[in-house]
C-alpha positions as CSV (number, residue, x, y, z in Angstrom):
1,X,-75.5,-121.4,-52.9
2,X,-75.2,-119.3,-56.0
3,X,-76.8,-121.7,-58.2
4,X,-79.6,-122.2,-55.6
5,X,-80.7,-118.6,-57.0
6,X,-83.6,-118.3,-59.3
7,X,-82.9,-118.4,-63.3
8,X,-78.9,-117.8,-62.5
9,X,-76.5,-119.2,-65.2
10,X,-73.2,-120.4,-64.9
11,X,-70.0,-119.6,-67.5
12,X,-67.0,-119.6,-68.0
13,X,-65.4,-115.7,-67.8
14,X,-61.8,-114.7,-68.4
15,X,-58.8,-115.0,-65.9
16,X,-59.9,-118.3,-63.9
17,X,-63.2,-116.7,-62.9
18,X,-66.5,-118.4,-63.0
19,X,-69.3,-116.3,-63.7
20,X,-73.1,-116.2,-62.6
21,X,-75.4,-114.4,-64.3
22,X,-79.3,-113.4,-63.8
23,X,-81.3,-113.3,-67.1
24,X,-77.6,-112.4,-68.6
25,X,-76.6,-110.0,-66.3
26,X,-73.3,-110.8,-64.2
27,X,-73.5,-110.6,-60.2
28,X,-70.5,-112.7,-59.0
29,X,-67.6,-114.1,-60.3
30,X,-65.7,-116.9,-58.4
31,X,-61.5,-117.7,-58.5
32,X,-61.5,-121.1,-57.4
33,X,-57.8,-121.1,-57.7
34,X,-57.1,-118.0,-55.6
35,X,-59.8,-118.7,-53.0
36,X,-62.0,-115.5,-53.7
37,X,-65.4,-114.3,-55.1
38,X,-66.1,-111.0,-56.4
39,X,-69.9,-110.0,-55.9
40,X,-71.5,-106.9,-57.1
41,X,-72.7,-104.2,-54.4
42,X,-73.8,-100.6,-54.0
43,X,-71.3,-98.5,-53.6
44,X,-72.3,-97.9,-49.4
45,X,-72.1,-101.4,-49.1
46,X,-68.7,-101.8,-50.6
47,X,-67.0,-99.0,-48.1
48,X,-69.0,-100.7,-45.2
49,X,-67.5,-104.2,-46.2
50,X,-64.1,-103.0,-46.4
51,X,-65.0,-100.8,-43.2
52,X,-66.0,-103.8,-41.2
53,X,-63.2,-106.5,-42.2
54,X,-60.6,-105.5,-44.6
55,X,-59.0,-108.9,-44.4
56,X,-61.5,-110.3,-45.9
57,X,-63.4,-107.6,-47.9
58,X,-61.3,-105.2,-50.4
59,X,-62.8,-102.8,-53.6
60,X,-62.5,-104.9,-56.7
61,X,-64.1,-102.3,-58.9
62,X,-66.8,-99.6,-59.5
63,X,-68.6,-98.8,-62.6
64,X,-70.6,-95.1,-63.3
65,X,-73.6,-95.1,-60.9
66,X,-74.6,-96.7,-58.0
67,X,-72.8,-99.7,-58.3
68,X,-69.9,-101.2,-57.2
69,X,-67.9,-104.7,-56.9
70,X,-66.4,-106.5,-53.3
71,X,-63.7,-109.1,-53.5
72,X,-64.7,-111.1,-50.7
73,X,-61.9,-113.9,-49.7
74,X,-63.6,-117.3,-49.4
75,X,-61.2,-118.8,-46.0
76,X,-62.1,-115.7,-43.6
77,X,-65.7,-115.0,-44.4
78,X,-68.7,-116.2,-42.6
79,X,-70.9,-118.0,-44.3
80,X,-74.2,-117.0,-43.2
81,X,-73.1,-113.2,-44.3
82,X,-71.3,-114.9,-47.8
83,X,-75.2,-116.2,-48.4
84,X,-76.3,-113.0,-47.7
85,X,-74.6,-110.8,-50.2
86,X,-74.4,-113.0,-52.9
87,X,-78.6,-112.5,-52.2
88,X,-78.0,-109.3,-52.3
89,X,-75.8,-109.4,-55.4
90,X,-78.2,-111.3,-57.2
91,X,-81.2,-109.3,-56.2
92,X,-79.3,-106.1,-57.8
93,X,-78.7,-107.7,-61.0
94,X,-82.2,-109.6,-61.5
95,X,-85.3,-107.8,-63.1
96,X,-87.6,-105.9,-59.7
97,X,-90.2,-108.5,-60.4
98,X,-88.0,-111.9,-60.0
99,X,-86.1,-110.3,-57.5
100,X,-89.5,-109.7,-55.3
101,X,-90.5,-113.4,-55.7
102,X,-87.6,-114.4,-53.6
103,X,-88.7,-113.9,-50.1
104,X,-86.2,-112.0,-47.6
C-alpha cells in the first residue's frame, strides 16, 4: 500500500521501525514486530482518530505547527480507512505539485 505511493522510499529507522519517505521526507513508520504504524497527521486529525477509536488510534507525537503523528494498531484497523491515511500522510509530506498528481 505504502510503496504503491508515488516516489516513496523505504529505510531502515531506529527501534524496529521501517520508514517511508517522500522526496526524503518521513510520513509513516511501520513496527512489524509490535503490529503498529505510525503515520503523520494534522493535529485535528490526530484528536479525531483518538476521538473515534482509542483502541486502535493513540498520539504518538507532535512537532511545532500543524502537525502531528497517530500510532495506528495494525489488528483493529480497517483497511480501507489504513489506505486512506497513509494517503493522507503521504500527501502531507510530498511537494503540493506531486501530491496533486495523485487523484482523490
Amino acid at each position: 500500500m505504502v510503496l504503491g505511493l508515488p516516489e516513496v522510499t523505504e529505510r531502515e529507522s531506529i527501534s524496529n521501525l521501517t520508514g517511508f519517505r517522500v522526496r526524503d521526507k518521513g510520513f509513516c513508520y511501520l513496527n512489524e514486530i509490535e503490529g503498529f504504524v505510525m503515520l503523520k497527521a494534522t493535529r485535528e486529525e490526530q484528536v479525531a482518530l483518538i476521538a473515534e477509536d482509542p483502541a486502535t488510534f493513540s498520539p504518538s507525537w507532535a512537532s511545532g505547527g500543524r502537525f502531528a503523528w497517530v500510532k495506528v494498531k495494525l489488528a483493529t484497523v480497517d483497511p480501507g480507512e489504513m489506505n486512506e491515511l497513509v494517503t493522507e500522510a503521504w500527501r502531507l509530506s510530498a511537494p503540493k505539485r506531486l501530491a496533486a498528481a495523485l487523484r482523490p
